[in-house]
C-alpha positions in Angstrom: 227.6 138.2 -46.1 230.6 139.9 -45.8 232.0 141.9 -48.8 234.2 139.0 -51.2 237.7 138.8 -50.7 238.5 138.1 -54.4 234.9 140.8 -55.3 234.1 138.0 -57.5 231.8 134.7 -56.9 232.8 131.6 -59.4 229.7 129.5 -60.5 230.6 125.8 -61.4 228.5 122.5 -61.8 230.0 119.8 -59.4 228.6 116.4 -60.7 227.7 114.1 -57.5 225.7 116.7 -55.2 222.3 116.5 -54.6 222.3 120.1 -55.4 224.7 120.4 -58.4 225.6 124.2 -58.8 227.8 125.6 -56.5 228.8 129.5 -55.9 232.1 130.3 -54.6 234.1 132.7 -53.1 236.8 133.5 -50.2 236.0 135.8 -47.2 237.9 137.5 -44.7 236.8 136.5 -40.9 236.7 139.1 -38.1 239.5 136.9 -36.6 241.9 138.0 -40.2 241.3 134.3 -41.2 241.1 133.8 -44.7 238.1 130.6 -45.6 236.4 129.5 -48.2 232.4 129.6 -48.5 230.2 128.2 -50.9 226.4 128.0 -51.7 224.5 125.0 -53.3 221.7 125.5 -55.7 219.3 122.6 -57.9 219.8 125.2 -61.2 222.4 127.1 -62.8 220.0 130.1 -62.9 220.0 130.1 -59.3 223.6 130.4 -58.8 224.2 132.6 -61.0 221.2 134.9 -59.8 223.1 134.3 -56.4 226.5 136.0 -57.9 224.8 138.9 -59.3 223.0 139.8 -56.0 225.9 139.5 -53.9 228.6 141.2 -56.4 226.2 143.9 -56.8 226.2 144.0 -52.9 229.6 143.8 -53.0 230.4 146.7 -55.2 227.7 149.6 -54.0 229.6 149.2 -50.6 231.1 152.8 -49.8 234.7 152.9 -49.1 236.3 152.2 -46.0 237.5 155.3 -43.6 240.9 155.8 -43.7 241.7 155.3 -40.4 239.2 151.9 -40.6 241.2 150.8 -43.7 244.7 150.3 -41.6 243.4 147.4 -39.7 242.3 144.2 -41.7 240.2 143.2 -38.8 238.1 146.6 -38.4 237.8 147.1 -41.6 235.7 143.7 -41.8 233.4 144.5 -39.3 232.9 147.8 -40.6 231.8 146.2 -43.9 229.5 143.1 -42.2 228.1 145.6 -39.9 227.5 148.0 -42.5 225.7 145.5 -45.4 223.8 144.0 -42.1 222.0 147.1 -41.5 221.5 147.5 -45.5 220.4 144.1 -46.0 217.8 143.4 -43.2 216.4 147.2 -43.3 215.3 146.5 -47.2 214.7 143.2 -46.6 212.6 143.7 -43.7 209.8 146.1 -45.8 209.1 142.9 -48.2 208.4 139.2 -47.4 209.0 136.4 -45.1 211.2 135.3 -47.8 213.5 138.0 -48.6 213.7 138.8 -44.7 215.1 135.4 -43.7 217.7 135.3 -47.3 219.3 138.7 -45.8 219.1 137.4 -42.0 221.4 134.1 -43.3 223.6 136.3 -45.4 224.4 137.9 -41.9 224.1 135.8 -39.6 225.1 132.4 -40.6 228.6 133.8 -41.2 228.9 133.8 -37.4 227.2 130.4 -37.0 229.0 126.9 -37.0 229.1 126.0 -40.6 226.7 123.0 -39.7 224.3 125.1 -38.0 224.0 127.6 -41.2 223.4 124.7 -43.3 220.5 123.7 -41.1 219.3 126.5 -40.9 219.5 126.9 -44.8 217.6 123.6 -45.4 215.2 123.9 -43.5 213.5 127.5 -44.6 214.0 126.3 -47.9 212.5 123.1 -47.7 209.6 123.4 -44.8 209.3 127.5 -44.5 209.4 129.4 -48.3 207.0 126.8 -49.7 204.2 127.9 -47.6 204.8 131.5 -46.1 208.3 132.4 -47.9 205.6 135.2 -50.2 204.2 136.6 -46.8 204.6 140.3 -46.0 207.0 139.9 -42.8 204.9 142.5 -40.8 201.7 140.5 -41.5 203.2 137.1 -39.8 201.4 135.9 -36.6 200.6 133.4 -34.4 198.1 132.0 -36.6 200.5 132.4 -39.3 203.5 130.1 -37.6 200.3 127.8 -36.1 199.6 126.9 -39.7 202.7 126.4 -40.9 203.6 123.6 -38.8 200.1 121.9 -38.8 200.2 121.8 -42.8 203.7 120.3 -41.9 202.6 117.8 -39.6 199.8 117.1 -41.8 202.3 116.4 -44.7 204.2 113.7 -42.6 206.9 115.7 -41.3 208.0 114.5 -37.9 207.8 116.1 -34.8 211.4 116.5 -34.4 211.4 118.2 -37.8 208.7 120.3 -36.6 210.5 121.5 -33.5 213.3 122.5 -36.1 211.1 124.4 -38.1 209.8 126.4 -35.0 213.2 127.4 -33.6 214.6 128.4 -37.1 211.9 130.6 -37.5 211.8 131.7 -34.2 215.7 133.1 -34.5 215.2 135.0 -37.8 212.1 136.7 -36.2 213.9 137.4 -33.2 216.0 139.9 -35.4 213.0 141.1 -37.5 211.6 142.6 -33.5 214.9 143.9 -32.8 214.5 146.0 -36.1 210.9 146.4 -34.8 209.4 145.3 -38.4 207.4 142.9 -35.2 206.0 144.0 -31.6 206.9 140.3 -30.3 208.1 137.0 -31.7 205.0 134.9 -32.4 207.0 131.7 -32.1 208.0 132.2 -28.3 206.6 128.7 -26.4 205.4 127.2 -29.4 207.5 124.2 -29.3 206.3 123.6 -25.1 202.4 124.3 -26.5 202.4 122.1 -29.6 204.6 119.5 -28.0 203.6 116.2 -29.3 202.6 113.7 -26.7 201.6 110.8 -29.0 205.0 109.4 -29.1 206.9 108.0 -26.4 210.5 106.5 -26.5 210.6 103.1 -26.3 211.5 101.1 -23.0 214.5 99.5 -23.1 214.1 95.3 -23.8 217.7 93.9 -22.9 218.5 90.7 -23.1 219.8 88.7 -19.8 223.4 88.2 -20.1 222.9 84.4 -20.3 221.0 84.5 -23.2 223.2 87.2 -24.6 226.5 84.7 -24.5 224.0 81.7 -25.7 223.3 84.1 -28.7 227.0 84.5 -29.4 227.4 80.8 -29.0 224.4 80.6 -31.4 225.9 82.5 -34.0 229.7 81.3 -34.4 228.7 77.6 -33.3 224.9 76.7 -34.1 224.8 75.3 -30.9 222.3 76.2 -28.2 223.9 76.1 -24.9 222.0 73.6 -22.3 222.0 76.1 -19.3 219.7 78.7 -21.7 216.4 78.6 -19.2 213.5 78.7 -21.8 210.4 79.1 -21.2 207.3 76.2 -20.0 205.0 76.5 -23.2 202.7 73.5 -24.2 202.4 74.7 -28.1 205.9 75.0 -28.4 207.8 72.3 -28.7 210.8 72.8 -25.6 214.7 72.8 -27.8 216.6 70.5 -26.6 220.1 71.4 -25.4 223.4 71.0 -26.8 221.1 70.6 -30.1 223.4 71.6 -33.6 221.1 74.2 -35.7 222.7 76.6 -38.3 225.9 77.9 -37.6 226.5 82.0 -39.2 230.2 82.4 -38.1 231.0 85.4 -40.2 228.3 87.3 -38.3 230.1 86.7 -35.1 232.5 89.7 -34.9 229.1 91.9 -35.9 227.2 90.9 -33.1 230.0 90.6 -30.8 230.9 94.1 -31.5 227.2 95.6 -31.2 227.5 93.5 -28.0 230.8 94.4 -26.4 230.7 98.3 -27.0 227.0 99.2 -27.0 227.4 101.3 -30.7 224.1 102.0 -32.6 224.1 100.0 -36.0 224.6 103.0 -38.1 227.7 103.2 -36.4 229.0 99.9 -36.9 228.1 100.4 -40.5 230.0 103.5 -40.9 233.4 102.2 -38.8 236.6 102.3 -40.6 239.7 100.4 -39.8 241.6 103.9 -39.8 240.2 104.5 -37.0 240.3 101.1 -35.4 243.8 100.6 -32.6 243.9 97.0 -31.9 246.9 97.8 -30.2 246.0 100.1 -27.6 242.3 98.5 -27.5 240.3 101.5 -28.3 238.7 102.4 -31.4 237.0 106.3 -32.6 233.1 106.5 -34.3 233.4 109.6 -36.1 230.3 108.5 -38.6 227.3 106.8 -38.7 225.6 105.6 -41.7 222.0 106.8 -43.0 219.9 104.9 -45.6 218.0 107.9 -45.7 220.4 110.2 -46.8 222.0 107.8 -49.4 218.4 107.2 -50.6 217.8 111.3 -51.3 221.5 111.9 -52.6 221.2 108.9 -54.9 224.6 108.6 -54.8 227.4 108.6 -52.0 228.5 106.1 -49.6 225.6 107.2 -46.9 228.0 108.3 -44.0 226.9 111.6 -41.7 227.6 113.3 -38.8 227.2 110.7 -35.7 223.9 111.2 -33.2 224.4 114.3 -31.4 227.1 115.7 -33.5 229.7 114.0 -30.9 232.8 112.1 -32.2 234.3 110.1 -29.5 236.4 107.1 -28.3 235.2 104.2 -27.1 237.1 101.2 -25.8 237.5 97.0 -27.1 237.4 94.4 -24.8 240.2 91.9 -24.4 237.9 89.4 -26.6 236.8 92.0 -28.6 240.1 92.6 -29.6 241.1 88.9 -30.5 238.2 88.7 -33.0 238.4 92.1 -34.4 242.6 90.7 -34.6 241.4 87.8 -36.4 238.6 89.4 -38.6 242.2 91.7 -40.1 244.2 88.6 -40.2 241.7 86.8 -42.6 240.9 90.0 -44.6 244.8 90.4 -45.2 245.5 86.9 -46.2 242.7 86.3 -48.2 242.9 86.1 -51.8 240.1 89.0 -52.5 239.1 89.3 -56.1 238.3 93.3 -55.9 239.3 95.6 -53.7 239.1 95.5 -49.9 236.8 97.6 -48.4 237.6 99.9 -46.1 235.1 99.5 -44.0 235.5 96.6 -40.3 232.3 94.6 -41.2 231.7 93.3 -44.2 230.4 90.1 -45.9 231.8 86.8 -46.9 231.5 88.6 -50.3 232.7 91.8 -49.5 229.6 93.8 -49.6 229.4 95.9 -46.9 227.0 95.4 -43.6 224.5 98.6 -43.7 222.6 99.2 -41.0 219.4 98.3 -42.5 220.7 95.0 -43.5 217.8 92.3 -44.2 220.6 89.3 -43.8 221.3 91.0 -40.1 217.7 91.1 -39.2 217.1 87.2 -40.4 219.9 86.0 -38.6 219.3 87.8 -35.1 215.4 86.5 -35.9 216.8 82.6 -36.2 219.1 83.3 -32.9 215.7 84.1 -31.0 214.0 81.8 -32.3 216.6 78.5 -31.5 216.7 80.2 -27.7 213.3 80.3 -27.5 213.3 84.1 -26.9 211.1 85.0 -30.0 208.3 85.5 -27.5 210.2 88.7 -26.0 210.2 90.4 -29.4 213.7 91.5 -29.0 215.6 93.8 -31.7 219.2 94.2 -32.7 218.9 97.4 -31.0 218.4 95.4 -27.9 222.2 94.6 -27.6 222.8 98.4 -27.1 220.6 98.0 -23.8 222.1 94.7 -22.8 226.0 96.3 -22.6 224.5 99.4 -20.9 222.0 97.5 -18.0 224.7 94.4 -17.8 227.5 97.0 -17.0 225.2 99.2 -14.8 223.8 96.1 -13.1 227.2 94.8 -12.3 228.7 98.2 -11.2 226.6 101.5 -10.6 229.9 103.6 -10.9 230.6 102.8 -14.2 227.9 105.6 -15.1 229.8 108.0 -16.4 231.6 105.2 -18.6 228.6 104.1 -19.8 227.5 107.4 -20.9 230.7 107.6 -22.6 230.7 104.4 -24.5 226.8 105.0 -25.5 228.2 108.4 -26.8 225.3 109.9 -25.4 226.0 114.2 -25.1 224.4 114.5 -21.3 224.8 111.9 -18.6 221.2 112.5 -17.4 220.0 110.9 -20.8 221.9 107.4 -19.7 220.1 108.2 -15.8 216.9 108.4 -17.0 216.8 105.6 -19.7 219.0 102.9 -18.1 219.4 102.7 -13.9 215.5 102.1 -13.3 216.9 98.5 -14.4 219.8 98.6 -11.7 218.3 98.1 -8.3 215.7 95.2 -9.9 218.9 92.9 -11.3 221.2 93.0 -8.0 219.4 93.9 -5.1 219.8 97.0 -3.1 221.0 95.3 -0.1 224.8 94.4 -2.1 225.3 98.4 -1.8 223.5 99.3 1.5 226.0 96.5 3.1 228.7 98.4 2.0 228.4 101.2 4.2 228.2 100.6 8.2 229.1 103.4 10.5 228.0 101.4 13.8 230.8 102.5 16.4 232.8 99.6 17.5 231.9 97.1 14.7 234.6 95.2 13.6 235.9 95.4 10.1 238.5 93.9 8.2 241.7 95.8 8.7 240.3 97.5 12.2 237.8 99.1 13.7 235.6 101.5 12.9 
C-alpha cells in the first residue's frame, strides 16, 4: 500500500454491507491519479487495527530524495517500491498469513479493483482458516494438497477450488522470488487435481415448432394442431386447437428468453435504462444472484454479468412490439406503488427473479399441454433453442451468436452449439453451394 495521500485512514460503520466497517483513505497512482480506496471489515476492532498498521507504515517511511521529491510520479514509486521491499521481507520470516496481508497491500494496488477483491475474499474465507498460522517457509505440496481436499470435503466447489489454487499460487510466486521458497508448490495443481466428476450439460433445445406452440401456449392457452406429439398408449393424445389455461402476462418473459438467448439472471437484472426500443437494441450490464442476496441479507441481488462482459445485444422486430406494449401498459396503468424499474415484472409488480417458482410452474404446464414433458426440458432450454435455431438456419451467424450469448471466446459457442448444425439441415444445402466444375453453367454466367 502506497504511503496515504491525506497520512490519515477514516474508520466509519456503513449500515447495509455485509461487512459493515469500512477504512478509508486517498492514494496517489503511479499515473498522478488521485482515487479513493477502501477496506471492509465484520468488526470495528478490525478496522481500526487496519489504520494503526498502515499509518504506522505510513509514518516510519524515510523522506523522499530531493531530486525524487520534484516529480509526483517518482516520488510514488519510490515510496511503493520502498514499503514493498519492507513489507514482504518482514512478512516473509512469519506466517502464511502475514506473508499474503503484505503481498495484497502491494500488489493489489496494481490489480483491477475486482481482481484485488477476489483475491481478498478468497484467502480470507478458504486460505487463513486453515493454513493462514503456517510458517511460510514450512508450506508444501502436502501443505496446498490439504488445503483444498479439506475444502472440497467442506462442499466448496471445484470452481472455487481452482480459485483457491491460483490465488495461492500468485502470492507464493513472490514469496520464491524473495527466495523465502525454492519453488512454488502450487505449479500444475489445478491440471492434477482437476475434477472429472462433472460434466457440462448437453444442450436439450427445443424444435422451433414447439418453441412457437409454447408461445402460442402461453399468451393464448391454445395448443396449436400442427404440434407433432408423440404415439404413447398411457397418455392420453391432446387434441388440437384444445383451450387450456392461458398466462398472457408471461408472454413478453418467455418471448424475450426466446428471441435473445439471455440467461435468466439476466432478464432478472434488465432495466428499462438500458432498454432502446427505438434503435432495437438493448445493453445487459447485470445479472441477478439469489445467492448473493441470500449472504448480504439485504440488496437488490444484482452482480457483475457471467464472464465480467457487459455487452449489447439486439430485439427482434416482434420482440420489439411486445417489449413496446409491455411500456405502454406499465405507463398507463393506474399502479398503486411505485413502478419498478426493472422490464419484467408481475401482474402485481413484484419483480420476476430468476429463481422464480411461478416461472418454473408455468414453463412445467406449457410442456405438459404439448406433450413434451417427456424431454425434461428447462427454461434454460430456450437459451439453446435461439443459439441451434439461428446456427441451424445460418452457420455464419457464428460470430453473432457468440455475441448475443455474451459468451467471452467464440470457441466456447464452437464447442457447445454447431455439433447440432449439420444434423438439423443437412450438409448437402452447403456442399451445393460451391461447384468449381469448368464450363458448368450458373446463373449470371459461366464459371
Amino acid at each position: 500500500m502506497a504511503r496515504p495521500q491525506t497520512q490519515t485512514i477514516t474508520v466509519r460503520e456503513v449500515p447495509g454491507q455485509r461487512q459493515p466497517w469500512g477504512a478509508f483513505w486517498r492514494e496517489t497512482m503511479t499515473t498522478g491519479e488521485r482515487v479513493r480506496r477502501s477496506r471492509w471489515f465484520a468488526t470495528e476492532a478490525d478496522a481500526v487495527a487496519f489504520k494503526d498498521k498502515h499509518e504506522r507504515l505510513a509514518a516510519t517511511l524515510p523522506p523522499l530524495p530531493p531530486a525524487l521529491a520534484s516529480s509526483r510520479r517518482t516520488a510514488v514509486v519510490h515510496r511503493t517500491a520502498m514499503a514493498a521491499g519492507a513489507d514482504l521481507k518482514d512478512a516473509g520470516r512469519g506466517t502464511f498469513a502475514q506473508f499474503a496481508d503484505a503481498w495484497l497491500a502491494t500488489i493489489g494496488p496494481r490489480k483491477k479493483r475486482s481482481t484485488a477483491r477476489m483475491y481478498g475474499s478468497v484467502l480470507r474465507t478458504h486460505v487463513y482458516p486453515r493454513i493462514g498460522s503456517v510458517r511460510l517457509t514450512t508450506i508444501t505440496i502436502e501443505t496446498i494438497v490439504s488445503l483444498v481436499s479439506d475444502g472440497a470435503a467442506a462442499g466448496v466447489s471445484w470452481g472455487t477450488q481452482k480459485a483457491i489454487i491460483r490465488v495461492v499460487s500468485a502470492c507464493l510466486h513472490w514469496a520464491v522470488r524473495f527466495r523465502f521458497l525454492a519453488a512454488n508448490p502450487c505449479l500444475q495443481l489445478v491440471k492434477d487435481l482437476k475434477d472429472t466428476s462433472y460434466t457440462e450439460p448437453e444442450p436439450n433445445p427445443l424444435t422451433p415448432a414447439d418453441a412457437s406452440a409454447f408461445l402460442t401456449w402461453v399468451q393464448t392457452g391454445a395448443v396449436p394442431v400442427s404440434v407433432d406429439r408423440p404415439v404413447d398408449a398411457d397418455r392420453p393424445r391432446a387434441r388440437g386447437g384444445q383451450r387450456r389455461e392461458c398466462w398472457p402476462d408471461w408472454f413478453p418473459y418467455f418471448a424475450t428468453l426466446l428471441y435473445t438467448g439471455m440467461r435468466r439472471g439476466e432478464a432478472a437484472a434488465l432495466k428499462w435504462t438500458t432498454v432502446y426500443l427505438d434503435s432495437g437494441r438493448a445493453r445487459l450490464e447485470r445479472s441477478y444472484s439469489p445467492s448473493t442476496r441470500a449472504a448480504a441479507g439485504t440488496g437488490d441481488g444484482d452482480v457483475t454479468l457471467k464472464g465480467n462482459k457487459p455487452h449489447d445485444i439486439d430485439l427482434a422486430p416482434a420482440l420489439v412490439a411486445v417489449l413496446r406494449d409491455v411500456a405502454r401498459i406499465r405507463n398507463d396503468g393506474k399502479l398503486t406503488r411505485r413502478p419498478s424499474p426493472y422490464v419484467f415484472v408481475t401482474a402485481r409488480g413484484a419483480r420476476i427473479l430468476s429463481d422464480s417458482a411461478t416461472a418454473e410452474r408455468v414453463f412445467a404446464r406449457g410442456m405438459t399441454a404439448l406433450g413434451l414433458d417427456y424431454q425434461r426440458h428447462t427454461i434454460h432450454d430456450l437459451r439453446d433453442t435461439f443459439a441451434t435455431m439461428h446456427l441451424s438456419q445460418n452457420p455464419a451467424k457464428l460470430y453473432w451468436v457468440s455475441s448475443m450469448l455474451g459468451h467471452k471466446q467464440v470457441t466456447t459457442t464452437i464447442n457447445r452449439y454447431t455439433k447440432y448444425v449439420p444434423t438439423q439441415t443437412g450438409g448437402q444445402a452447403f456442399a451445393g453451394d460451391l461447384d468449381l466444375t469448368p464450363g458448368r453453367t450458373v446463373e449470371g454466367g459461366t464459371r
